[in-house]
Steps between C-alpha positions, in 0.01 A plus 500: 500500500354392165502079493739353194329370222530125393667436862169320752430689849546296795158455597482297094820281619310441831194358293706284297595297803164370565244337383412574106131633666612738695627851433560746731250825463638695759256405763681405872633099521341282742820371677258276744366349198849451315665368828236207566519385106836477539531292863211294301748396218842478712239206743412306151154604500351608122191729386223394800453158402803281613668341737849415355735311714760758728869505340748380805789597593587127474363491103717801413807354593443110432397682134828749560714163530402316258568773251851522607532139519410498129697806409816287675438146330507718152797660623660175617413329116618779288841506749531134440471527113784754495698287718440227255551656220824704566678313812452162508555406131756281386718818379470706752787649763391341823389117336862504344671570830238313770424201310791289593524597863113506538479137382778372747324676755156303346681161516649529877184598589284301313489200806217759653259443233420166657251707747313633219185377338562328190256708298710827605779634290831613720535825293163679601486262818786636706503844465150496635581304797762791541291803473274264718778487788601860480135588543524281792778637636340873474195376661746362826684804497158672575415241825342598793758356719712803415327726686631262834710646764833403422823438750700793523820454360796602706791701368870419464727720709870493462684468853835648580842310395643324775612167347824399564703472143856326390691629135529234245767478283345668268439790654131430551338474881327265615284481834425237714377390850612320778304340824616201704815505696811664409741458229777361783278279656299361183493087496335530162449793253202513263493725220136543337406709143136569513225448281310709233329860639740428873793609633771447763218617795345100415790249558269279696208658536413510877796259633561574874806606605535248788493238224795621323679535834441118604621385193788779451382608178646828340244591227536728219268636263534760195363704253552384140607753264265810419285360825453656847855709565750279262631712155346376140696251292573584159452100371388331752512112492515182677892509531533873549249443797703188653780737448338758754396242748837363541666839500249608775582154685903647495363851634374465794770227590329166383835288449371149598224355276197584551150414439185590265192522486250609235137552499243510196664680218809578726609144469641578077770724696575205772526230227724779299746562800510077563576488100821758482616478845443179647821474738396797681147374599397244803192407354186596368113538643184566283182633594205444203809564238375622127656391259485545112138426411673511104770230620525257202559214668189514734314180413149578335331384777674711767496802254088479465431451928727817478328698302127399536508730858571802419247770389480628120691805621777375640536297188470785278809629711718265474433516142581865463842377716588312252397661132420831586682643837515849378118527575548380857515888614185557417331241694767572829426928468135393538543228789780509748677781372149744520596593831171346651520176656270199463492173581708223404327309345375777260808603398686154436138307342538255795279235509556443912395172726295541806795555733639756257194720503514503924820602503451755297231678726695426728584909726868401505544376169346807356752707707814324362343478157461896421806569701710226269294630159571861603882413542526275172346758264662858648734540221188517309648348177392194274791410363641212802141370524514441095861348529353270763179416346721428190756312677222237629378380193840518273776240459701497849843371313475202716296263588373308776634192412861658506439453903482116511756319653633259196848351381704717282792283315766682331607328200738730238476372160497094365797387648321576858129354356709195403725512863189526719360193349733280662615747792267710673470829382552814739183565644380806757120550639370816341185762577382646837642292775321690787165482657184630323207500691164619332166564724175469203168584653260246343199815439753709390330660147802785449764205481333191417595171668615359102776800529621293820514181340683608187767621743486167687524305145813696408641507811466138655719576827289825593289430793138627412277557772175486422241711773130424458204783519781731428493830251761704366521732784334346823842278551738799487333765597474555883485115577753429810473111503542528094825701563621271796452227255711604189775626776484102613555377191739706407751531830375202735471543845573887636813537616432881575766768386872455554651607869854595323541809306585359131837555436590802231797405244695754654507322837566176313810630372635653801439143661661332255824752502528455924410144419834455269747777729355267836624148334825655370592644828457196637732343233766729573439413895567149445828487260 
C-alpha cells in the first residue's frame, strides 16, 4: 500500500524518541546494548565517568513526603484565609449566633488557663492540646495489649417463671419470696426491697435457714416493678412503691407490724414505706444505705468525702440521672441489658476495698450473682432501671430529718400563742418512734462512711453501727456471724418460732361469739 504523504512512518516516530544523533537506517537494534544503557541510568550511573550516589527507596519517599507536606501547609493557609475572610468576620452568620454562647463558654472555662505558659495564647493553645489528645487517644486505641486473651464473657439466659405472685390493687402483680418459718408460726416478719440490677432471689444474700428458724423469722423479699416477675408501673415513685410494699405486707397475711430492712440503694424504698406508713412498721434495719448524693442539706464536708470515691464514670451517671435520664438506655443496652454478663464492678464503676474484691472471686458469689443479674434484667426493658436510677438522685418529698423524734405543739391562731405562754401548750412527740439500726462498713467505697453519718446527724436516736475493714458487700453477702449479728440487734435473744398456730380472724370471732353465748348462759343459770 502506497505510504500517505505529509503523515511520518513509524520507524521516523521511533527515531524521534531518542537521542537527536541517532536515526534509525533500517539496520537490526542491538537490544543487549539498549538494555545495559538503560539498567546504567535507572542505578544513577552517567556516560563512563561517574559514580553518582544510588537513589533509595528511603530518599524517594522522605522527598515524596515532604512534597505533600508542602502541598498540605499551602492547602491549610489558603483554607484558613477563606475561613477568615468569609466566616469568622464580624458580619458573618455563625460570629452573630456563637459569639455570646462561645464567650460564656470562654469565661467558665477560662480557670484552666492557669496551666498554660504565659507566653501562649488560649485561642491557638487549646485546640492543639485537643488534636494532641485525640491523636493520643488513636495511638491507645492501636496498643499492643489488645491483642491479649481476654475472659470470656458469659451469656444471660432467661429461666422459667416460677415466682410466686400476689394482685395489687391496681391490677398489677407483684412477686415475691419467702424462706424462714411459716406465716403461722412467724415471731417476726421482715419484708426487704432489693437494690439496683437484684431481685427478690437476694433478700439476704446467703442467710442460713437454721438462722431464721432460731430466731422465728418469716422473711420476705420482692421484685420492684418492671424487675424479675413483678408488672411495670406506669409512674413509679417513692409513695406508689411504699404503696406496693404495704399492700404486699396485707397479701400474704402480714396483719401485725412488721419489720424492714434495706440494703444499698434499696434503703430509698425502706425510708419511703417508714415515711407514709409508719403505724404498720416494727422498725427499721440498714445495710450500707444510699442516700441522695444531691441532698441539699448534706454539709459540704460530708458531701465532698462522698463524692471524692467514686470513679469519673459513675459520676458521669449520676449526672445523666439527674439532667439527662433519657440517655440512660443507651449506656444500660450496652452494659447489663447486652445480654452478656460481666463483672460488677464493671458495670456499676465500683471503686471496691480489699474484702470487696475477694468476695467477688469468690465460686459462690459468682453463682448467686449471674443467677440474681439474669433474674433482675429478664424483662429485658430499661425503663424501671431509669425510674430507679432517677429516683436516687431526685427530691424524695421528705426528708430525713422528718424521722427525728422532736416536740410538736399545736397552737391555733394568737389567742393560743398568747394562752401557751402562761399555760402549757398541747404538746405530742413527733417522727419515727421505732428502732433504726444502720450497719456502715468503714472501707465501704459504693456507700461512703459520710452517707452514714449524715443519716446519724439527722437522725440522732438511730443506732449506727459502725464495722471496721468492712466493704459494701463483704458484710451482707454470705457472712453468717454478720447476719447473726443484725438479727441480735434487731430481735434479742432467739426465742425460736412460735409452738401455737397464730390465730386467723375467723377463729377470733367464733371465740368471741361462744365466749358471749357461754357467759349469758350462765346468767340465765343463776337468776
Amino acid at each position: 500500500m502506497d505510504e500517505i504523504r505529509g503523515v511520518p512512518t513509524w520507524q521516523e516516530e521511533l527515531a524521534s524518541l531518542v537521542d537527536a544523533g541517532l536515526r534509525y537506517d533500517g539496520a537490526p537494534i542491538d537490544l543487549t546494548a539498549a538494555t545495559e544503557s538503560t539498567a546504567k541510568r535507572s542505578s544513577g550511573y552517567l556516560d563512563g565517568s561517574g559514580s553518582e550516589a544510588r537513589e533509595t527507596l528511603k530518599d524517594q519517599v522522605t522527598g515524596f513526603m515532604k512534597s505533600w507536606g508542602e502541598m498540605l501547609l499551602h492547602l491549610a493557609k489558603g483554607c484558613k484565609d477563606i475561613v477568615e475572610q468569609t466566616v469568622v468576620t464580624e458580619d458573618s452568620y455563625v460570629v452573630r449566633k456563637l459569639a455570646k454562647p462561645a464567650a460564656k463558654v470562654s469565661k467558665k472555662l477560662s480557670f484552666m488557663n492557669e496551666y498554660l505558659p504565659e507566653d501562649r495564647d488560649p485561642v491557638h493553645a487549646w485546640p492543639v492540646i485537643f488534636f494532641v489528645f485525640l491523636l493520643a487517644l488513636a495511638a491507645l486505641s492501636f496498643s499492643p495489649e489488645q491483642d491479649r486473651p481476654v475472659a470470656v464473657i458469659k451469656k444471660l439466659r432467661v429461666h422459667p417463671t416460677n415466682a410466686a405472685r400476689v394482685q395489687l390493687p391496681d391490677g398489677r402483680y407483684l412477686a415475691y419470696q419467702e424462706l424462714g418459718v411459716s406465716a403461722e408460726r412467724a415471731r417476726y416478719s421482715l419484708v426487704t426491697p432489693h437494690s439496683f440490677i437484684s431481685s427478690r432471689l437476694a433478700g439476704i444474700p446467703g442467710v442460713k435457714k437454721s438462722l431464721l428458724v432460731e430466731y422465728g423469722v418469716r422473711l420476705v423479699s420482692y421484685d420492684l416493678p418492671g424487675s424479675g416477675e413483678s408488672d411495670p408501673h406506669r409512674g413509679r415513685n417513692l409513695s406508689s412503691s411504699a404503696s406496693d410494699l404495704i399492700n404486699l405486707a396485707a397479701a400474704i397475711g402480714i396483719d401485725e407490724k412488721f419489720w424492714l430492712l434495706g440494703y444499698s440503694t434499696g434503703s430509698m424504698h425502706t425510708w419511703a414505706a417508714m415515711k407514709y406508713f409508719p403505724d404498720k412498721i416494727a422498725g427499721a434495719a440498714m445495710v450500707a444505705p444510699v442516700i441522695n448524693p444531691y441532698e441539699p442539706s448534706m454539709a459540704k464536708e460530708e458531701m465532698v468525702k462522698t463524692w471524692e470515691h467514686w470513679l469519673t464514670k459513675r459520676k458521669f451517671m449520676y449526672f445523666l440521672a439527674r439532667r439527662f435520664p433519657a440517655l440512660l438506655p443507651f449506656f444500660y443496652r450496652r452494659s447489663f441489658l447486652s445480654g452478656k454478663l460481666d463483672h460488677l464492678d464493671q458495670w456499676m464503676s465500683l471503686s471496691l476495698g480489699e474484702k470487696d474484691k475477694l468476695l467477688l472471686k469468690d465460686p459462690t458469689f459468682q453463682e448467686f450473682y449471674q443467677r440474681n443479674v439474669e433474674e433482675s434484667v429478664r424483662q429485658g426493658i430499661t425503663k424501671p432501671f431509669v425510674e430507679e436510677s432517677v429516683l436516687q438522685v431526685s427530691r424524695w418529698g421528705f426528708t430525713l430529718s422528718e424521722f427525728r423524734t422532736q416536740k410538736k405543739c399545736t397552737t391555733n391562731g394568737v389567742l393560743s400563742w398568747l394562752m401557751s405562754m402562761y399555760s402549757e401548750a398541747e404538746c405530742e412527740l413527733v417522727g419515727f418512734r421505732k428502732p433504726i439500726h444502720i450497719w456502715q462498713g468503714m472501707e465501704d467505697r459504693v456507700a461512703p462512711p459520710s452517707m452514714s453519718d449524715y443519716i446519724g446527724r439527722m437522725i440522732p436516736e438511730a443506732t449506727v453501727h459502725k464495722i471496721p475493714n468492712e466493704g459494701h458487700f463483704s458484710f451482707f453477702y454470705f457472712c453468717d456471724e454478720c447476719h447473726r449479728q443484725i438479727f441480735f440487734a434487731l430481735f434479742g435473744e432467739p426465742k425460736g418460732q412460735l409452738e401455737k398456730v397464730k390465730e386467723t380472724k375467723e377463729t377470733l370471732v367464733e371465740t368471741e361469739a361462744a365466749h358471749k353465748d357461754t357467759s349469758a348462759a350462765t346468767t340465765t343459770t343463776k337468776e
